[in-house]
LUMLUMFI-839705 format. One record per residue: residue in one letter; x, y, z negated of N, C-alpha, C in turn. Coordinates in pm, whole numbers, plus 32768, in hexadecimal, padded with zeros to 4 digits. Each point is the difference from the previous one (the first is absolute). Layout:
% LUMLUMFI-839705
aXYZXYZXYZ ...
***
This chain:
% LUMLUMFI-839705
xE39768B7A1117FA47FA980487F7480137FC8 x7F7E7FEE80447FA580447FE27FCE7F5D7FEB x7F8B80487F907FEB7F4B7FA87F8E801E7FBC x7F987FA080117F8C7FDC7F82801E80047F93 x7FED80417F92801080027F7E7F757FCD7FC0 x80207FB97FAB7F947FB57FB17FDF804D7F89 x7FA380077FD37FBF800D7F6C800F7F927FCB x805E80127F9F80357F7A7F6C7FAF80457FAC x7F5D7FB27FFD7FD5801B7FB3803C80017F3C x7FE280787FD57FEA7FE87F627FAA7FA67FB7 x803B7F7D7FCD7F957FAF7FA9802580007F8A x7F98803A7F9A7FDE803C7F9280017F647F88 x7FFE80107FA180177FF17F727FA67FFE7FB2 x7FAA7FBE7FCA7FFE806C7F6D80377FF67F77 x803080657FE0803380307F827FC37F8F7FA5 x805A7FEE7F917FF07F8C7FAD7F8080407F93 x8017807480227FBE806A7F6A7FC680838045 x7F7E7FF3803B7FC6807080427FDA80717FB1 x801580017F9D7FC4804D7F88807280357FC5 x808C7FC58032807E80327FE0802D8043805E x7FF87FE48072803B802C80517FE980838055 x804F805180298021804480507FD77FF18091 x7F8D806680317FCA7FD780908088802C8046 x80187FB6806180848025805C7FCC80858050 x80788042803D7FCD807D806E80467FE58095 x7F91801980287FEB7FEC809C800D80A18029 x805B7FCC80A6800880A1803780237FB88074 x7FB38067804C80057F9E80B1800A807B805A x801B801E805E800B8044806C80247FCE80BD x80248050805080207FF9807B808E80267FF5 x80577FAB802D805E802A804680507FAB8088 x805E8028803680557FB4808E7F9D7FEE8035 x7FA8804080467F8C7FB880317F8A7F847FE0 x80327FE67F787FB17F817FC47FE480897FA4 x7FFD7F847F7D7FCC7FE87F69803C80007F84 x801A80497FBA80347FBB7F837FD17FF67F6E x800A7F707FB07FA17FEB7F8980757FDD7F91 x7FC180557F8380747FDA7F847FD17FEA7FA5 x801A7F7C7F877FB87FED7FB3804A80067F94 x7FF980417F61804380077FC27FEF7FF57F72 x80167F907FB47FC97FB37F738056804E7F9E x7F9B803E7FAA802C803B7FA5801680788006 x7FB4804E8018806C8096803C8012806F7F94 x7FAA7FD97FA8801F80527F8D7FD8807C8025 x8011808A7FFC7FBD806A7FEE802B8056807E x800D7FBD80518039802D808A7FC4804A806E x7FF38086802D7FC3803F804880077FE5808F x7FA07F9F80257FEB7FB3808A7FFC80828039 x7FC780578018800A8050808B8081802D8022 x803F802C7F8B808E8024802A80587FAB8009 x7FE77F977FD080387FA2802E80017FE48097 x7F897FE4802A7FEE7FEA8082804880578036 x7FE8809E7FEA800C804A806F80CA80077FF6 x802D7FC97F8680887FF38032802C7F778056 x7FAF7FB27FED80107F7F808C7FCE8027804E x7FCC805B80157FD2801280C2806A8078800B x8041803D7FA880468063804880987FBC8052 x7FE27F8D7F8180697F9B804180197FCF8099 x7F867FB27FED7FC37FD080B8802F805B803A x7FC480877FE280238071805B807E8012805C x80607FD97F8D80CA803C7FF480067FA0807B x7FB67F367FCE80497FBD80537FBB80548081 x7F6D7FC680307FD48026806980488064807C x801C80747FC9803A8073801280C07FC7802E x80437F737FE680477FFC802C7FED7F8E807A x7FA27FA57FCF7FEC7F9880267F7F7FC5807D x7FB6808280157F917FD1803580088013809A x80137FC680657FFE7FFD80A07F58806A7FFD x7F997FEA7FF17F94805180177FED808D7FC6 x807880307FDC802580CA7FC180557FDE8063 x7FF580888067806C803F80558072801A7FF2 x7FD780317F6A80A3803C7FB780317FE27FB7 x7FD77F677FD180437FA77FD280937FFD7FF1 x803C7FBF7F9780B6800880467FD17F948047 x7FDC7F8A80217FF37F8F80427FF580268081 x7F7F804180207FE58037806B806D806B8053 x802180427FAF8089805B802F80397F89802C x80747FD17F8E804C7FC180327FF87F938088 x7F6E7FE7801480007FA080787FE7804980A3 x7FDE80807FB38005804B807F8059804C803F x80A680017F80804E80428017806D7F7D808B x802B8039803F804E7FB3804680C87FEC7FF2 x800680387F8E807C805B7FBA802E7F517FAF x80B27FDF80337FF87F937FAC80B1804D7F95 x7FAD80747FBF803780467FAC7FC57FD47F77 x804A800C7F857FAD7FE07F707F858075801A x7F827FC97FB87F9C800F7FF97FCE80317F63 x800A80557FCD7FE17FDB7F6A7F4C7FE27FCC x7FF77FD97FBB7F877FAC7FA57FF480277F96 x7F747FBF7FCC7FEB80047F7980497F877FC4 x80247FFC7F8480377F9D7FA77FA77F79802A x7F71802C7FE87F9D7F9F8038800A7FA08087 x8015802F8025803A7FCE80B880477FD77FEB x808B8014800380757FB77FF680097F897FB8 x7FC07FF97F5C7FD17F937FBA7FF07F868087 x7F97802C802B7F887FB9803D804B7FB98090 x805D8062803080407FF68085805B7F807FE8 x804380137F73805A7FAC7FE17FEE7F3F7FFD x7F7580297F887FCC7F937FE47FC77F92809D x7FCA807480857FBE7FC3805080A87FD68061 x808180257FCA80607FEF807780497F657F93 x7FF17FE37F9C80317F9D7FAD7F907F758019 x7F75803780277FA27F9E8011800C7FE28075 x802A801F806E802E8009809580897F857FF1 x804B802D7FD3806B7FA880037FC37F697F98 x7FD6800C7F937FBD7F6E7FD57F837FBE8055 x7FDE801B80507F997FD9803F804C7FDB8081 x805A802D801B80407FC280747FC98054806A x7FBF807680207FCF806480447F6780077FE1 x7FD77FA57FE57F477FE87FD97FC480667FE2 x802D804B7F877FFA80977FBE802E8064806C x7FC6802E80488017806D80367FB1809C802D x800D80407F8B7F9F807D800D803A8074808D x804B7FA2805A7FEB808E80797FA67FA1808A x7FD97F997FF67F897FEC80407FB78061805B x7FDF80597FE77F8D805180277FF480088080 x807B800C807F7FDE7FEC80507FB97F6F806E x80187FB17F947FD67F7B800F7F657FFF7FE5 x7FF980557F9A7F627FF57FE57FAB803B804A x8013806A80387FD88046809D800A7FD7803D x805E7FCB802F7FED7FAC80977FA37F79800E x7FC97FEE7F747FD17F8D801E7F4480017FB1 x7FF1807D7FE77F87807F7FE87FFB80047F68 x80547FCA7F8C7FBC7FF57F8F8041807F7FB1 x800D805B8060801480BB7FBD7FB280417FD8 x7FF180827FF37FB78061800A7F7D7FF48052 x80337FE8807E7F8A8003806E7FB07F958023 x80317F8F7FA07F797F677FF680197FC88078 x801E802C80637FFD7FD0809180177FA58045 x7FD57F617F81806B7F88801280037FBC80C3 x806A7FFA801880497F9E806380637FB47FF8 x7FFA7FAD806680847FAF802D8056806B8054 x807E80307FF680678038802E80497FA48040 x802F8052807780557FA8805F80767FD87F97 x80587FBE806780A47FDF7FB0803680788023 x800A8048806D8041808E7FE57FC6803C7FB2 x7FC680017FC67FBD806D7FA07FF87FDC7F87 x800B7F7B7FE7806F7FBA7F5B807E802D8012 x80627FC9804E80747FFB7FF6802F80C87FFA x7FA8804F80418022809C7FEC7FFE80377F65 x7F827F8D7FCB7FF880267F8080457FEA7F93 x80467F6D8023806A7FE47FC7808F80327FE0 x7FED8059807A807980367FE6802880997FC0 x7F74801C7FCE801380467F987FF07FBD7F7A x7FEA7F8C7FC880107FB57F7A80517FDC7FE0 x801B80047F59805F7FCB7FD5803F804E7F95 x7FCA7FD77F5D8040800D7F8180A4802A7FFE x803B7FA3807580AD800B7FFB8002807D802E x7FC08050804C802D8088800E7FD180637FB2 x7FC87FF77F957FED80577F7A804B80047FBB x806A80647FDB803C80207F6D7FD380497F9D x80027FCE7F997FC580477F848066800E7F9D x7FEA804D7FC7805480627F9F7FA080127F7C x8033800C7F9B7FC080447F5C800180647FE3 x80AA80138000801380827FA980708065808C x7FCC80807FFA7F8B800180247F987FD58055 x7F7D7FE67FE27FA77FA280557FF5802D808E x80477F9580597FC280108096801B7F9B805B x7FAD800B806A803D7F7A805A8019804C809F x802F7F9B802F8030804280877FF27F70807E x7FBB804F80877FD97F508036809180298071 x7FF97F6B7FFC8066800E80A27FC27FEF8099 x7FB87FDC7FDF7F877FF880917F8480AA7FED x8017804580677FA980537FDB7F7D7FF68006 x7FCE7F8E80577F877FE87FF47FC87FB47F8E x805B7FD97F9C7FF37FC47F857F8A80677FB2 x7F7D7F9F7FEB7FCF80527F847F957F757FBD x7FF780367F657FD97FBE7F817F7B7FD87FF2 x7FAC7FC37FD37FA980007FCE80027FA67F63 x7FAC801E7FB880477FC67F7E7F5B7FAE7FBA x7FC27FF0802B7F747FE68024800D7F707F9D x80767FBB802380177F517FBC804080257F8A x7FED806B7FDD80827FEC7F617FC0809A7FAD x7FBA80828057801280627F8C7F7E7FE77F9D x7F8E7F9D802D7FBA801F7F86801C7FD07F82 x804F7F7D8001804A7F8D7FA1806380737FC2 x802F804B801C8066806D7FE87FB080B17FA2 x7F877FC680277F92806E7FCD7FF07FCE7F98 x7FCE7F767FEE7FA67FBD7F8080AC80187F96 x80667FCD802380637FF57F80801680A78013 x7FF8804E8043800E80957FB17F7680137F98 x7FA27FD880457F7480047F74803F7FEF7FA1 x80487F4D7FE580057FC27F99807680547F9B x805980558062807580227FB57FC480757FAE x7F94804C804B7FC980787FBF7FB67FDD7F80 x7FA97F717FEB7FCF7FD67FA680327FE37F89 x808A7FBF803280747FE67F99802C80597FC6 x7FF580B5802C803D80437FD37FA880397F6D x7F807FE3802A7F88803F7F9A7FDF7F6C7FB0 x80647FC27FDC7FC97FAC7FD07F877F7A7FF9 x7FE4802880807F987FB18024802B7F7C802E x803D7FA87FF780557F89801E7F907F8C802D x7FAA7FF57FB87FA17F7880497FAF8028805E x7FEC7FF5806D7FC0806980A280027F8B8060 x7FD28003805E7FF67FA6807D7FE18092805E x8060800B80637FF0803680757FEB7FDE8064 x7F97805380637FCD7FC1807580008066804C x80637FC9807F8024807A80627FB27FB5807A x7F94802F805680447FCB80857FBC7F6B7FF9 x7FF77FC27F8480067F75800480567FBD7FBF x80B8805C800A805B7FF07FB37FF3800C7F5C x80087F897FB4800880017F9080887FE17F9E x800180757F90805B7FC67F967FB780097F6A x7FFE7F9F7FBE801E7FF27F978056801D7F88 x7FCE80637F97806F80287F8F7FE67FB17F92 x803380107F917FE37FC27F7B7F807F997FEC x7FFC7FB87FCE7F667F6E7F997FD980927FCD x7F817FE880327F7F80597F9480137FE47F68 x7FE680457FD1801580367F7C7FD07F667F87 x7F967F97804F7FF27F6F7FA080507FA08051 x80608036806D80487FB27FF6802C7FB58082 x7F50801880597FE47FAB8077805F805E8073 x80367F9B8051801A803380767FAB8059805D x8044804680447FB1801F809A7FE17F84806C x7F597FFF80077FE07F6E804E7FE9806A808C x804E7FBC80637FB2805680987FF67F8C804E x7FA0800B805F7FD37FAB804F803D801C80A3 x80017F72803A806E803380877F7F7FC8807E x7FCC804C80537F737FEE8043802F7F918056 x7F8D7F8A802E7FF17FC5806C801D802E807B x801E7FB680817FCE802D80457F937FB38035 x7FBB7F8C7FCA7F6B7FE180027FA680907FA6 x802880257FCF7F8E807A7F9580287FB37F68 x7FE880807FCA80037FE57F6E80867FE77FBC x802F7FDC7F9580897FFB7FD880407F718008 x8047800E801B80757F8B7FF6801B7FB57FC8 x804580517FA680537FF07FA5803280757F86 x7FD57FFD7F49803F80607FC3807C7FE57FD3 x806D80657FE5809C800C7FCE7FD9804A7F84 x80297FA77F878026807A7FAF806A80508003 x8024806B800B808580857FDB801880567F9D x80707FEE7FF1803380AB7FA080798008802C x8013807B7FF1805C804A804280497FCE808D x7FAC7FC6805F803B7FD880637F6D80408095 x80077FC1807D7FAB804880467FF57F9A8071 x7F7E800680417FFB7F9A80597FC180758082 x80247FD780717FC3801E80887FF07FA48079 x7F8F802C806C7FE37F8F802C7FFE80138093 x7FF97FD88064801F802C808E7F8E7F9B8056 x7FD47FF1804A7F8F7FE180597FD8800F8091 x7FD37FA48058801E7FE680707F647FF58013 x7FA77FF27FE77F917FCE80237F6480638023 x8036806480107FC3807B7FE7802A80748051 x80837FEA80447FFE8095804980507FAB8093 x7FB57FE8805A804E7FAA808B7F8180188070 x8045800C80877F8D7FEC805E800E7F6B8057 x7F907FEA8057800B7F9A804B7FF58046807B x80617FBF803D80067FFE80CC802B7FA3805F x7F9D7FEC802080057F69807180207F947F6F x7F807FD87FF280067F847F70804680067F92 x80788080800D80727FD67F88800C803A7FCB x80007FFB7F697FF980637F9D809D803F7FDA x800E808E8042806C805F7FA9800A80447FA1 x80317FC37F91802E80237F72807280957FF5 x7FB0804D7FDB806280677FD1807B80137FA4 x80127F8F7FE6807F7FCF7FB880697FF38060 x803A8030802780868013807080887FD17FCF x80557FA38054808C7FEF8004803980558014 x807080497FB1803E804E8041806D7FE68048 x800C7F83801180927FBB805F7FAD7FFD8096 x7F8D7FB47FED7FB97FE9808D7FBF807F8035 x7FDB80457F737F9F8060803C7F817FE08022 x7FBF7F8A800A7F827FD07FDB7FA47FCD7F9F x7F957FF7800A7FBF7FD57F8D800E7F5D7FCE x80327FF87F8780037F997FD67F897F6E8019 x801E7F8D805C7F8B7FC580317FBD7FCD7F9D x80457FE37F6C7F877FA77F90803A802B7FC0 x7FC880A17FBC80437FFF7FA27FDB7FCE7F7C x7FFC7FF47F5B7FB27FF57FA97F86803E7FF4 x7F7F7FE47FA37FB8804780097FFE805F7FA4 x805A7FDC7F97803B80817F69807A7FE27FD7 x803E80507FA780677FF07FD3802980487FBD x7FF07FE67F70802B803E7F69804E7FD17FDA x805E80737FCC807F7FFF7FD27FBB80277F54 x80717FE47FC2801B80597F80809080087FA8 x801180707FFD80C280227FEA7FB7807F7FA4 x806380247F898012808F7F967FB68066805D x804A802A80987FDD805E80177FC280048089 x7F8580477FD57F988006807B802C801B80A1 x807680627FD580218020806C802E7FB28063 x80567F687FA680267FB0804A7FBD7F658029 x7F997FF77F807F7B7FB8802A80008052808C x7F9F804580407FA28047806780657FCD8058 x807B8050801E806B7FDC808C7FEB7F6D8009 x804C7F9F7FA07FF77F6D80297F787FCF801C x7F7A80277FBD7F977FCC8047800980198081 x801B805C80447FE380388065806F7FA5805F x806F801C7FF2809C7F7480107F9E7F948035 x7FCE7FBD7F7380057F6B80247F607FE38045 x7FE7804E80197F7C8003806A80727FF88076 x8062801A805780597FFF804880567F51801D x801D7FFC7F7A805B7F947FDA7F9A7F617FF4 x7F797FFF7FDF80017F9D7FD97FF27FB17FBA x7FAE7F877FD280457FB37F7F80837FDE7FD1 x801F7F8C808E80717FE37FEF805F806D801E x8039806D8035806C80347FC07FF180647FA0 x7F9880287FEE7FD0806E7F82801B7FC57FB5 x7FDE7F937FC77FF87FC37FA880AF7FC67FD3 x80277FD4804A80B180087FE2804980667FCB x7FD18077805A801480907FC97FD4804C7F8D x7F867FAB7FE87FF480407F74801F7FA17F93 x80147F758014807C7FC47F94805580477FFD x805E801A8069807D8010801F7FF680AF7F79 x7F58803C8029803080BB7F8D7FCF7FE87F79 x7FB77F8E7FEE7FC37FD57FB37F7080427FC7 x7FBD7FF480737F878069800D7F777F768020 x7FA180277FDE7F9F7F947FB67FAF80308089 x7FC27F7D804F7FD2801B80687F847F9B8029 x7F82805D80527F9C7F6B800C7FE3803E80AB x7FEE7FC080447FCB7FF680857F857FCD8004 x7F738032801F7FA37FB4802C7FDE80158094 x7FF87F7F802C7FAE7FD4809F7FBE7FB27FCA x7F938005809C7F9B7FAD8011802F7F8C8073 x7FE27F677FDB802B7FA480627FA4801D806D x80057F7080557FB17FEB80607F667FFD7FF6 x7FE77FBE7F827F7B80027FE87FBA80737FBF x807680737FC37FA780717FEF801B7FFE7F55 x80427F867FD28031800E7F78805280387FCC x801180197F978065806B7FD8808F7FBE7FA8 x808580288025802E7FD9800D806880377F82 x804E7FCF7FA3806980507FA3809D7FBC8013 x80488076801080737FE67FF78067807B7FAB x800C7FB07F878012808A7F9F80BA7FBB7F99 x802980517FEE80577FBF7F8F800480937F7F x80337FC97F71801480547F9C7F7B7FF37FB9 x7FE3809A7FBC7F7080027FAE7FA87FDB8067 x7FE87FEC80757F7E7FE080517FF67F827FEE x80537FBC800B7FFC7F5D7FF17FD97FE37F72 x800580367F9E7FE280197F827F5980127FD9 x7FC58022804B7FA4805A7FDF7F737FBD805D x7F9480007FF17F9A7FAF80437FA580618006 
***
């Protein structure tokens, strides 16, 4: 499902002992069509360029399995193949396929990365071209959706659809899935205290070196920040309604889509940050409970035990919190 991603801003610290301390290293680039920023305390004698250039070769691997905008994508293959024969993948994919067919079933369908023809028909694709679509032209689209006809496999990695018009987009879950491959690469060089920023998608590794948490900030949708979370080793992502919708004949359509109705959700929230260990599964449920709701998101994420805040704006334009876990915690 195609979605606003926020900048969780980085809010900074200072070191108890500036004269002791270790300037952190910063390394930022482009990737998935966004952005990505990494910050990393302590790095000790660590050769940032090669460093970098082994996290972008990274991006690369996923991109290269994962990206709908490369032709030759496996994604792209696979959605153009019409074959409901196994398909093989990168390890990467399948990961990802898995995680988005387990978030499908906890969400009660909410999570659903084969959308896409939903998102065309109703212009928020490729071609911008927003409209209202007839009901024949939902219900056609509908009947190529649907997580239940994806099988995925590990070993060896592949999936296979049962609808041939079945195809993926992974848009709600691969950058959250990018930032914890950063973090795993960081972990491997020792670099353990880092804040990654994919996309918007953030995780958090290790307390900086005196001790302090990772503080990130979760944006308004009046402007400016919210609200900060401290983190370590956990990751927050955030999903948003207020920013990508058209109006026709008075009424505003939200690109946030049902995939039961096939329409745009009529109120939906105006954000919705999650935070769970892994980014990958932060990003999907933000994206979920933009679908779901307060009230049943919010059941649902008691029910996984996943820390959740919803902001709307009431009637008067005020802003509104409905959060449980560390958000309720936190001011």
């Amino acid at each position: 499902m195609l979605r606003t991603l926020f900048v969780l801003a980085i809010v900074w610290q200072c070191f108890a002992n500036l004269s002791l301390a270790q300037e952190p290293l910063k390394i930022s680039g482009k990737t998935m069509g966004s952005y990505y920023a990494i910050v990393i305390d302590s790095p000790g004698t660590v050769d940032g360029d090669r460093l970098q250039s082994e996290i972008e070769s990274r991006f690369a691997e996923i991109n290269q399995q994962m990206s709908t905008w490369a032709d030759d994508s496996e994604i792209s293959r696979f959605n153009d193949s019409e074959s409901t024969e196994w398909f093989e993948v990168g390890n990467d994919f399948a990961v990802v396929a898995m995680e988005a067919k387990r978030l499908h079933t906890l969400t009660q369908g909410a999570m659903d990365c084969s959308v896409g023809p939903l998102i065309d028909v109703w212009g928020f694709g490729k071609d911008k071209k927003k409209k209202i679509p007839t009901d024949a032209e939902i219900e056609e689209a509908q009947k190529c959706i649907g997580m239940q006809h994806l099988e995925v496999r590990l070993d060896p990695p592949a999936v296979r659809k049962a609808l041939p018009q079945l195809r993926l987009s992974f848009s709600s879950i691969a950058p959250g899935y990018a930032a914890d491959e950063v973090c795993r690469i960081l972990n491997t060089h020792q670099l353990k205290s880092h804040v990654v920023d994919v996309g918007g998608e953030n995780r958090a590794g290790e307390a900086k070196a005196n001790g302090d948490a990772w503080r990130l900030g979760v944006e308004s949708p009046l402007g400016g920040l919210h609200k900060v979370v401290e983190l370590t080793n956990q990751a927050i992502a955030t999903s948003g309604d207020y920013r990508n919708f058209f109006m026709a004949g008075g009424k505003k359509y939200s690109h946030i889509l049902n995939p039961k109705t096939g329409r745009p959700i009529e109120h939906p929230p105006a954000s919705v940050s999650i935070i769970h260990e892994s980014c990958m599964t932060a990003d999907g449920l933000a994206t979920a409970m933009m679908v779901l709701g307060p009230e049943k998101g919010t059941e649902i994420a008691r029910q996984a035990g996943v820390d959740v805040m919803f902001l709307d704006l009431d009637s008067q334009g005020q802003l509104v919190e409905h959060s449980i876990g560390v958000f309720q915690q936190t001011e």
